[in-house]
C-alpha positions as a LaTeX table, in Angstrom:
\begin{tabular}{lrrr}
\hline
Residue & $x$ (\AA) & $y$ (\AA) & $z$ (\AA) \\
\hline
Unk1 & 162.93 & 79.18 & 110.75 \\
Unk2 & 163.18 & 78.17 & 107.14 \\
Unk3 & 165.24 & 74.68 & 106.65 \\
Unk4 & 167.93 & 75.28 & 104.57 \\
Unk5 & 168.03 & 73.93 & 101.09 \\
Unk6 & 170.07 & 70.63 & 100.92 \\
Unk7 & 172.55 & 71.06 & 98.20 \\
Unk8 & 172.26 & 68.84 & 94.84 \\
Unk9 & 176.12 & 67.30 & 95.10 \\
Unk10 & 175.67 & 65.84 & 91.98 \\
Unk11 & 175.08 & 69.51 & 90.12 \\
Unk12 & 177.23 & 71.74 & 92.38 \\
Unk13 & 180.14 & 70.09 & 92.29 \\
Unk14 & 180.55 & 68.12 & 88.82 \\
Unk15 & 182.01 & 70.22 & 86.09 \\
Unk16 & 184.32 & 72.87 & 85.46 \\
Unk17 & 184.25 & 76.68 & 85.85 \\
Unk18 & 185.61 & 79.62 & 84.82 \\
Unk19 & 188.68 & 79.86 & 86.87 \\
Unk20 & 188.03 & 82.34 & 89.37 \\
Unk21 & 190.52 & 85.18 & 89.79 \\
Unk22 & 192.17 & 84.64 & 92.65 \\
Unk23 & 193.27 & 80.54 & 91.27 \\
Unk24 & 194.36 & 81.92 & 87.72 \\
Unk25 & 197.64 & 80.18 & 86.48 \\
Unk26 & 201.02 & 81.96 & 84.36 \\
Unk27 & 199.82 & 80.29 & 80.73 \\
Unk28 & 203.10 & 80.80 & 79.44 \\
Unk29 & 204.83 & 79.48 & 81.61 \\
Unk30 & 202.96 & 76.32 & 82.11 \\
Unk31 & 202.81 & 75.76 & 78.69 \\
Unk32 & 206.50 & 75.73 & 78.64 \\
Unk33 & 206.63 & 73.27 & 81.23 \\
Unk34 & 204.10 & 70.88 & 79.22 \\
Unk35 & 206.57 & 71.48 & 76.33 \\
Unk36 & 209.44 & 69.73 & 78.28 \\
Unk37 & 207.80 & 67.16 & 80.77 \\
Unk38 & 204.42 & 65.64 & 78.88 \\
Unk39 & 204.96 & 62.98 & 76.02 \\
Unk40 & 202.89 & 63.77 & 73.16 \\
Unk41 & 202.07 & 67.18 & 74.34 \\
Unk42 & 200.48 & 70.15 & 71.54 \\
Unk43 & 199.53 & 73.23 & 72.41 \\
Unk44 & 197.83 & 75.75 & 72.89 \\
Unk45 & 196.74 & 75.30 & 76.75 \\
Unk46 & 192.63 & 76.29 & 77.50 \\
Unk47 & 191.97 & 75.58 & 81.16 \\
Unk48 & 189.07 & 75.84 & 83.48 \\
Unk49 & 188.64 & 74.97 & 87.03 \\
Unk50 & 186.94 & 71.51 & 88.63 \\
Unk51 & 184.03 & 72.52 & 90.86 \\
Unk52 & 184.34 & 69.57 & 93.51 \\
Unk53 & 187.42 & 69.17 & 95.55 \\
Unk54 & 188.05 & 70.99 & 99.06 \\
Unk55 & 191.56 & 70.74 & 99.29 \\
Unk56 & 193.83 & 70.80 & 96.11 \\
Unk57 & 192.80 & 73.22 & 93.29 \\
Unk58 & 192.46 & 71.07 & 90.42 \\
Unk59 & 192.00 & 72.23 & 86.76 \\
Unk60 & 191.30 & 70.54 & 83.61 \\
Unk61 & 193.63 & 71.11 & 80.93 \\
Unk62 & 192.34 & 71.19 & 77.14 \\
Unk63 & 194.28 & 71.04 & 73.83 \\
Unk64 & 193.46 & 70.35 & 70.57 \\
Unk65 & 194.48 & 66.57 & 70.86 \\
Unk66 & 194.18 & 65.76 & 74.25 \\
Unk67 & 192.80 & 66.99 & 78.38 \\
Unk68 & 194.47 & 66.62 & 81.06 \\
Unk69 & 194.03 & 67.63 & 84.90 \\
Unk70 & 196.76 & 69.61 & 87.03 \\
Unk71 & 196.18 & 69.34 & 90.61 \\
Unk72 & 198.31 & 72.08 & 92.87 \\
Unk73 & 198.75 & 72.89 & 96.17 \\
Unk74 & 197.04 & 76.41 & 97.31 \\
Unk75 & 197.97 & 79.59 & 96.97 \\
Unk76 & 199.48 & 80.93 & 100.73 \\
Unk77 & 200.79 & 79.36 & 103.55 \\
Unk78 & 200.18 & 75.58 & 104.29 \\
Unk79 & 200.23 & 73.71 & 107.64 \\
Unk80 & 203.18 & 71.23 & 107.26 \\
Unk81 & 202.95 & 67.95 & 105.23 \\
Unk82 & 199.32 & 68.83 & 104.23 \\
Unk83 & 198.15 & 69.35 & 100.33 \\
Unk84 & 200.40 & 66.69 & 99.56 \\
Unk85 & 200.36 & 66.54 & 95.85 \\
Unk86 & 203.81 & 64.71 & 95.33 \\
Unk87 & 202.08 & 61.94 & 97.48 \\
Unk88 & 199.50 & 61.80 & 95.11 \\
Unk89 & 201.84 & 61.62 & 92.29 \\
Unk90 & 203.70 & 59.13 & 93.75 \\
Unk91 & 201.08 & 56.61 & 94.81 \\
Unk92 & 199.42 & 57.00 & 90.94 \\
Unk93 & 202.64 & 56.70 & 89.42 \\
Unk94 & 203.43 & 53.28 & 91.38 \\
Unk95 & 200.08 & 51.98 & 90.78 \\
Unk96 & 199.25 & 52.69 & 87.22 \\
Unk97 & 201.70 & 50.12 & 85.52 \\
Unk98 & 199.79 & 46.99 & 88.02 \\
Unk99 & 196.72 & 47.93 & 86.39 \\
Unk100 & 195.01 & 49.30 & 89.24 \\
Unk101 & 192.56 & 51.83 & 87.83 \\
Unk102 & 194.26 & 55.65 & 88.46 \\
Unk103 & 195.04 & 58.12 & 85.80 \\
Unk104 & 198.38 & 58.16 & 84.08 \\
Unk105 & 200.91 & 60.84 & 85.41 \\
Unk106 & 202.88 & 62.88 & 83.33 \\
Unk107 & 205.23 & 64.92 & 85.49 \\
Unk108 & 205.70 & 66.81 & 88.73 \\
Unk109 & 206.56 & 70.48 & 89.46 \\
Unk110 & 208.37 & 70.92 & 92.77 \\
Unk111 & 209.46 & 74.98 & 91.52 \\
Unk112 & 206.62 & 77.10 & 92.62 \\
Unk113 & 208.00 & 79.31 & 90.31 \\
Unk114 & 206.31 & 77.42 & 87.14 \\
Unk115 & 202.85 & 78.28 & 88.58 \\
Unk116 & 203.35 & 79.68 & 91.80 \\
Unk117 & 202.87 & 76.49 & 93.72 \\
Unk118 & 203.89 & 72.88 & 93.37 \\
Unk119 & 201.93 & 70.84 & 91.31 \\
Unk120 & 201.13 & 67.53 & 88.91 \\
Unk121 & 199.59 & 66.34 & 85.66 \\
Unk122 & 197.66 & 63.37 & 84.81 \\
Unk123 & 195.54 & 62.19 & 82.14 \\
Unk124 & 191.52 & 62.85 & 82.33 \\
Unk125 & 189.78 & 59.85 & 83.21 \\
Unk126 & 186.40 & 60.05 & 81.26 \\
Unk127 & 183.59 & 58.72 & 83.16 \\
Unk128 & 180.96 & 58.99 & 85.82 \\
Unk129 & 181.32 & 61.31 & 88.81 \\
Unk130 & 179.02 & 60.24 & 91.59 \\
Unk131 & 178.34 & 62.06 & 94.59 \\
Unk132 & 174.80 & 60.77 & 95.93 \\
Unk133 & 175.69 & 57.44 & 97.90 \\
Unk134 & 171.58 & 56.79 & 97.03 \\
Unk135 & 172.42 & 56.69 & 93.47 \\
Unk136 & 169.22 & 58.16 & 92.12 \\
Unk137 & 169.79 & 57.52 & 88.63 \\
Unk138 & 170.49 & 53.84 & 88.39 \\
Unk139 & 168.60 & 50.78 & 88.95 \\
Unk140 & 168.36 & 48.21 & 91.73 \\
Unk141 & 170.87 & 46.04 & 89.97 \\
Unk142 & 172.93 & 48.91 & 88.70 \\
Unk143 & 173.36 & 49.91 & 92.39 \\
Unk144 & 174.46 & 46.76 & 93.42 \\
Unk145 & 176.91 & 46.41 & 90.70 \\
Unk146 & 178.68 & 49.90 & 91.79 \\
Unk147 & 178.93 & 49.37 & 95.43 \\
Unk148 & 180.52 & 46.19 & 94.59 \\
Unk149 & 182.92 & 47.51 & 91.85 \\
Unk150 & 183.95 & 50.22 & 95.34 \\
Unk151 & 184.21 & 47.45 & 98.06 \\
Unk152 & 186.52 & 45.25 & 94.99 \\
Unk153 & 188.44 & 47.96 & 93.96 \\
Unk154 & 189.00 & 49.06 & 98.06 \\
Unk155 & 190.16 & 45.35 & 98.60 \\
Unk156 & 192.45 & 44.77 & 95.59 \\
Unk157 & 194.49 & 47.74 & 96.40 \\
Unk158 & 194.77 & 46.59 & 100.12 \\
Unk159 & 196.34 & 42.96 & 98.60 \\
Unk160 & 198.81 & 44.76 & 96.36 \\
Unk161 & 202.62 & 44.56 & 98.43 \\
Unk162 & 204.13 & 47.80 & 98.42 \\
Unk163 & 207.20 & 46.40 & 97.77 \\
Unk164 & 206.66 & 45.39 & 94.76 \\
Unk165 & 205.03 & 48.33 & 93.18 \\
Unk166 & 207.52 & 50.54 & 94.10 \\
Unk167 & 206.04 & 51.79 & 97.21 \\
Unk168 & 207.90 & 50.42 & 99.56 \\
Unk169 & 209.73 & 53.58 & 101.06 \\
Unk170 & 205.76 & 55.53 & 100.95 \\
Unk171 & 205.30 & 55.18 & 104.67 \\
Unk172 & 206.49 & 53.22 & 107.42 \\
Unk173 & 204.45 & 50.22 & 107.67 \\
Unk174 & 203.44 & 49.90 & 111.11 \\
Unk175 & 201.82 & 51.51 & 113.99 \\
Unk176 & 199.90 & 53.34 & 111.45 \\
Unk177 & 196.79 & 54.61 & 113.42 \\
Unk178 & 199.16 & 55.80 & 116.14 \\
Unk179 & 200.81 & 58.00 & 113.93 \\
Unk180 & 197.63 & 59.06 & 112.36 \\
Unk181 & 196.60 & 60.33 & 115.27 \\
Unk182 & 199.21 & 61.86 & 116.30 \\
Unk183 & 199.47 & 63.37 & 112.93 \\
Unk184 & 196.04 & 65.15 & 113.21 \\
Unk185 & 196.59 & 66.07 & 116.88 \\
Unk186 & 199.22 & 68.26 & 115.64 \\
Unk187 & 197.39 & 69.53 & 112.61 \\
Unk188 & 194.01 & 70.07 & 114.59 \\
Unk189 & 195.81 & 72.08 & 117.38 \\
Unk190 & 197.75 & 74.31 & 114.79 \\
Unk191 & 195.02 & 75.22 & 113.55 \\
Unk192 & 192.36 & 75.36 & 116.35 \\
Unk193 & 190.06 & 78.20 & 116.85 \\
Unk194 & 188.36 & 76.86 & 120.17 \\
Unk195 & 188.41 & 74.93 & 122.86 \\
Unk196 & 186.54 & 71.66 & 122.29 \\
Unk197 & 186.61 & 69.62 & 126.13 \\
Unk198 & 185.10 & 66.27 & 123.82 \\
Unk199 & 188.60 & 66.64 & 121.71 \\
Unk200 & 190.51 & 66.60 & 124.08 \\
Unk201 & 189.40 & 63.67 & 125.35 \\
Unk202 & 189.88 & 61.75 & 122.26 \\
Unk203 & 193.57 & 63.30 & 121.79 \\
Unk204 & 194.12 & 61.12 & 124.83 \\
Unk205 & 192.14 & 58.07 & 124.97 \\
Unk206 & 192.90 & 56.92 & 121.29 \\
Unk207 & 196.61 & 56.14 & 121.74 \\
Unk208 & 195.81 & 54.43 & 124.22 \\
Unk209 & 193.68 & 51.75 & 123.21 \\
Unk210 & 194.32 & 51.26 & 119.54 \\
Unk211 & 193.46 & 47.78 & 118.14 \\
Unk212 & 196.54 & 45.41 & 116.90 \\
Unk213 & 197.21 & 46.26 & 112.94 \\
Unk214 & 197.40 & 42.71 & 110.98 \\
Unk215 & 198.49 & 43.80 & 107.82 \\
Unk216 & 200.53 & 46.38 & 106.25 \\
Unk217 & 199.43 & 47.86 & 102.79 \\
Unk218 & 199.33 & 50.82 & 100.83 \\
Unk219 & 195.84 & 53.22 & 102.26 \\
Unk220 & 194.26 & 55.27 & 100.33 \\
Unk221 & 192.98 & 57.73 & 103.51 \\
Unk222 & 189.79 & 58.99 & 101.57 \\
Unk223 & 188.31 & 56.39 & 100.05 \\
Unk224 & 184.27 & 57.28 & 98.71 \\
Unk225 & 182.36 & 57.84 & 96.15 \\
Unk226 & 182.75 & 61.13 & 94.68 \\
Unk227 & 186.86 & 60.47 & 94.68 \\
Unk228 & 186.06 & 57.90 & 92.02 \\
Unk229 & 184.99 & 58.16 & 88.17 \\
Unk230 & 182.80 & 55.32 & 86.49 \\
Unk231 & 182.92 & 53.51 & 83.55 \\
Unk232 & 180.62 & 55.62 & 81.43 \\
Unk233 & 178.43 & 52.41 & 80.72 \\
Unk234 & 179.73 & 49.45 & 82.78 \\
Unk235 & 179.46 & 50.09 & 86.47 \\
Unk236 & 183.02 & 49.40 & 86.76 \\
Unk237 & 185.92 & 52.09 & 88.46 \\
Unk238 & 188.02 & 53.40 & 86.08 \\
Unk239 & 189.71 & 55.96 & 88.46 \\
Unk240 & 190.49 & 56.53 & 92.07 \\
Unk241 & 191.46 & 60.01 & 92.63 \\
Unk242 & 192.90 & 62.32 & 95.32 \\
Unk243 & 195.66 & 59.87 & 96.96 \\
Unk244 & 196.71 & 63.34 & 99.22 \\
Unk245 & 196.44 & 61.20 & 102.48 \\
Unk246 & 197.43 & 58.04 & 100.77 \\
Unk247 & 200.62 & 56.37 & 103.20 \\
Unk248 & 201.30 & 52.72 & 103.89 \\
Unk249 & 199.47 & 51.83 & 106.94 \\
Unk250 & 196.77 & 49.77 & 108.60 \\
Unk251 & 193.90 & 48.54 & 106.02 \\
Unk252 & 191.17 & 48.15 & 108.24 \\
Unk253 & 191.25 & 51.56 & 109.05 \\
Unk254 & 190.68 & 52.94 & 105.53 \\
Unk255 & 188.31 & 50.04 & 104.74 \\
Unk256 & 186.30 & 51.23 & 108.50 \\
Unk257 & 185.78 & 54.77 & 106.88 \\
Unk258 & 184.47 & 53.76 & 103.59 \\
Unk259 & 181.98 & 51.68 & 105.92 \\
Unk260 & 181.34 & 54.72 & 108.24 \\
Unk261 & 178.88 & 55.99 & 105.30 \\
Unk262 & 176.50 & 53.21 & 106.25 \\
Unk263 & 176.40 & 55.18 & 109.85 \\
Unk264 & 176.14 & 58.64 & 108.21 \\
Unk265 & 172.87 & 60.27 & 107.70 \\
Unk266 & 171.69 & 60.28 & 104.30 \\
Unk267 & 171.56 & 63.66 & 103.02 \\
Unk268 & 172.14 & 63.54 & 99.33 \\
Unk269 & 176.19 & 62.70 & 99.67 \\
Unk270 & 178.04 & 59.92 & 100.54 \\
Unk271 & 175.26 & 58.80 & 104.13 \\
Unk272 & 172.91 & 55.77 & 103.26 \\
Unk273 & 171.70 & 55.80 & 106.99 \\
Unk274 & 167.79 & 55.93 & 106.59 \\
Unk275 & 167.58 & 54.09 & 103.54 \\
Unk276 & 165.85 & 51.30 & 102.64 \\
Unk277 & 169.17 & 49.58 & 101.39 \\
Unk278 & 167.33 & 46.52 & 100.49 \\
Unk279 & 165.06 & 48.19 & 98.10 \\
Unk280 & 167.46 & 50.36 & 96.69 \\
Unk281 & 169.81 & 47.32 & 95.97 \\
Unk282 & 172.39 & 48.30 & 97.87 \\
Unk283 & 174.02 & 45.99 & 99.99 \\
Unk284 & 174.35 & 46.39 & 103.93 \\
Unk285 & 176.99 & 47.08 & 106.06 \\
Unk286 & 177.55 & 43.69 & 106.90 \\
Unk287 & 177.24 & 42.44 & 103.56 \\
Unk288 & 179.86 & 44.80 & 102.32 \\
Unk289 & 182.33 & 43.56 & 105.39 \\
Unk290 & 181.90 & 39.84 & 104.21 \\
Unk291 & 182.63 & 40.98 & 100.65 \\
Unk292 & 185.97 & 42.50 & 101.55 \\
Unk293 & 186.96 & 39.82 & 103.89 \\
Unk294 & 186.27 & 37.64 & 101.34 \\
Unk295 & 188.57 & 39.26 & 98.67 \\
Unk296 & 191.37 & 40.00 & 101.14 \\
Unk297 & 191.36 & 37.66 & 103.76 \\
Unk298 & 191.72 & 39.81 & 106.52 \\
Unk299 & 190.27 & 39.80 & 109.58 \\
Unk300 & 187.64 & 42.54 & 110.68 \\
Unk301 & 187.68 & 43.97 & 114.84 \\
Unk302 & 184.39 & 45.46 & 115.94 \\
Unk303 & 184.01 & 48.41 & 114.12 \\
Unk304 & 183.58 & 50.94 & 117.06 \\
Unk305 & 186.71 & 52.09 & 117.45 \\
Unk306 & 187.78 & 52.88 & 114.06 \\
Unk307 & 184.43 & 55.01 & 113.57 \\
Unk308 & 185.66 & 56.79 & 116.67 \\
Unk309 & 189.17 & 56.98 & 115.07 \\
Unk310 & 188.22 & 57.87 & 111.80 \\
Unk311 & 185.61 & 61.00 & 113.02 \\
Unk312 & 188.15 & 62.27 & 115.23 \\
Unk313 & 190.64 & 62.18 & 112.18 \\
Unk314 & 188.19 & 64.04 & 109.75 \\
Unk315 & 187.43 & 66.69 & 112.56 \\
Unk316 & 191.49 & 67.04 & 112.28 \\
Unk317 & 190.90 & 67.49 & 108.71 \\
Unk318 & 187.85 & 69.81 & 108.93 \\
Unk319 & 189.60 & 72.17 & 111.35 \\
Unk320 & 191.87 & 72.92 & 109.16 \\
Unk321 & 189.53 & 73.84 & 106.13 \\
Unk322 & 187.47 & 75.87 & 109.30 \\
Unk323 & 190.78 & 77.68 & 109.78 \\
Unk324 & 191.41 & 77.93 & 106.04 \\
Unk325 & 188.21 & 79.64 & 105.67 \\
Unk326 & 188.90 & 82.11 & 108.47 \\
Unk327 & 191.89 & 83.39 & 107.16 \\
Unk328 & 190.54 & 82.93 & 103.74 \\
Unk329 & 192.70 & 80.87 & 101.36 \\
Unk330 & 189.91 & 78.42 & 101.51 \\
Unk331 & 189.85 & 76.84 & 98.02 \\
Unk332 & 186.06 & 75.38 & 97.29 \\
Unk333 & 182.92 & 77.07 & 97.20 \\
Unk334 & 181.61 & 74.76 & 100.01 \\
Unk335 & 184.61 & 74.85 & 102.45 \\
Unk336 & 182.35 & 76.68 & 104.78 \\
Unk337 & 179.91 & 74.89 & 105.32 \\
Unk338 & 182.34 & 71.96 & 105.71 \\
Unk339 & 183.80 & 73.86 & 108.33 \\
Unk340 & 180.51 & 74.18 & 110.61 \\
Unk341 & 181.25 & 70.17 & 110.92 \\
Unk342 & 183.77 & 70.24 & 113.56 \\
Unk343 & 181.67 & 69.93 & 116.76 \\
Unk344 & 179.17 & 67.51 & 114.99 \\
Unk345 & 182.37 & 65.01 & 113.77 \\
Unk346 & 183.82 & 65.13 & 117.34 \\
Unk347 & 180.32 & 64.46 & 119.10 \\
Unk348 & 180.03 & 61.76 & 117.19 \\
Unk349 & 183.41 & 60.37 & 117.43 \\
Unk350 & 182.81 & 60.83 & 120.73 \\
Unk351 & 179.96 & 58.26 & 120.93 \\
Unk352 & 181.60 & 55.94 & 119.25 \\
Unk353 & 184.54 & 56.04 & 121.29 \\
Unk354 & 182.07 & 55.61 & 124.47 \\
Unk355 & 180.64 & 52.44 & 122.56 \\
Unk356 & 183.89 & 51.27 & 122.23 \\
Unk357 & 184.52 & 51.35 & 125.96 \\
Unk358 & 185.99 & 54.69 & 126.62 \\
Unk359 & 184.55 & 55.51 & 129.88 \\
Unk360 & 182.42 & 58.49 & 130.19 \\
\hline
\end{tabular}
């Protein structure tokens, strides 16, 4: 049987498209609402759609002066608390004025009737999208230099106190993987299409073994590559994007799935298992720990368990794009073949898990 073509990340999903059909907006009526909530604002509105992104539809926005992006929940009915955009606005609007590299936002829309969902606007952050974790187009040094910029960037958010950023009511602070999991229990069984024994499993051995949390700080919750733009010619970020699962909670555990791509296969995404790290310039896993330990201080547990956690959490996450697609409000192009990685995300988690001394 013919192997089936791996798909070029970095082509399929940077750019804009037409906007299909189905995600078209009311023109008029958003341009109305640009009139009264974004400073600076002239018309007229031109808009096309942003190939990546599984979740939130997200368009860019072009006028004659300026481009912006509106991100918006889907079209159709949504399990509760996910496609949270207003937690993305929030978390970019706290952070911006500390300097931490997000776009600027310009106003929320919680009246559905505006576009027909709830939605934000930021500004366009012009840069580098990345999407191969092998970085094919840059040097040795350049490499380096990038995974560094990540891993810093990572670790100064984790240092900032909530509190003073105005995040201090974004989550409660503690116990954060317990709710997590709890969290995607509930969203993985409203939306589950079969019965997965290795799941279930999980669903009751993680609660009961999670690791103490040390520190308390605002988490990102999706923290890679491709939800970052680059400095167009310093390997610097100049944008973290799609803060949707961003809470307060436990640190190590969104630091532990940034570091889970140094377990994942490489296969032209975010994986760099299989590499030759060394000769690619990128550094290892272990070198990346030291590097955030170094910047925050913190102290790192064997990593075992929050692989486990953090595959079972994603299979959460991928069941309900897998559901998504079967009733078809699915928003991306590639949200089925994301949803074929259920069983593989839970087998794995479930060897991790075993590793970390569930027993068999």
């Amino acid at each position: 049987m013919a192997s089936e073509q791996p798909i070029d990340f970095d082509t399929e999903m940077v750019g804009t498209i037409e906007v299909p059909e189905n995600d078209r907006l009311d023109l008029d009526r958003l341009t109305a609402w640009f009139e009264a909530h974004v400073e600076g604002y002239a018309g007229p509105i031109s808009y096309s759609k942003f190939k990546g992104g599984q979740s939130n539809p997200t368009y860019r926005i072009d006028t004659p002066g300026a481009s912006y992006v509106l991100r918006r929940q889907p079209f159709g009915k949504l399990l509760p608390s996910a496609h949270a955009v207003d937690r993305e606005y929030k978390a970019m609007t706290g952070l911006y004025p500390t300097g931490f590299p997000v776009p600027r936002t310009y106003g929320l829309c919680e009246d559905p009737d505006v576009i027909g969902s709830k939605f934000f606007v930021m500004s366009m952050a012009d840069g580098r999208s990345l999407w191969n974790g092998s970085l094919p187009q840059c040097s040795p040094e350049d490499r380096r230099e990038i995974y560094h910029a990540m891993i810093d960037t990572m670790a100064d958010l984790h240092t900032k106190k909530p509190a003073e950023i105005g995040l201090g009511d974004f989550g409660k602070p503690d116990e954060y993987c317990a709710r997590q999991i709890s969290r995607w229990t509930k969203q993985y069984k409203l939306s589950e299409t079969e019965h997965q024994p290795k799941m279930e499993r999980l669903i009751e051995w993680l609660p009961e073994t999670i690791p103490p949390q040390h520190e308390s700080s605002v988490v990102h919750g999706d923290y890679r590559l491709d939800n970052m733009i680059f400095h167009k010619t310093e390997n610097r970020v100049i944008a973290v994007l799609d803060w949707e699962l961003s809470t307060l909670g436990d640190p190590i555990a969104d630091f532990s799935y940034l570091m889970l791509n140094w377990k994942n296969l490489a296969d032209g995404r975010a994986g760099l298992d299989g590499l030759d790290l060394a000769e690619l310039g990128i550094p290892t896993m272990d070198e990346a720990v030291e590097r955030y330990v170094a910047r925050t201080g913190y102290p790192v547990p064997p990593m075992d368990w929050y692989f486990a956690y953090n595959l079972f959490r994603l299979a959460g996450i991928m069941q309900g794009i897998k559901k998504r697609v079967i009733d078809g409000t699915a928003s991306s192009a590639h949200a089925r073949s994301m949803s074929e990685r259920v069983t593989p995300l839970i087998e794995r988690a479930y060897e991790f898990a075993i590793s970390a001394g569930m027993p068999e």
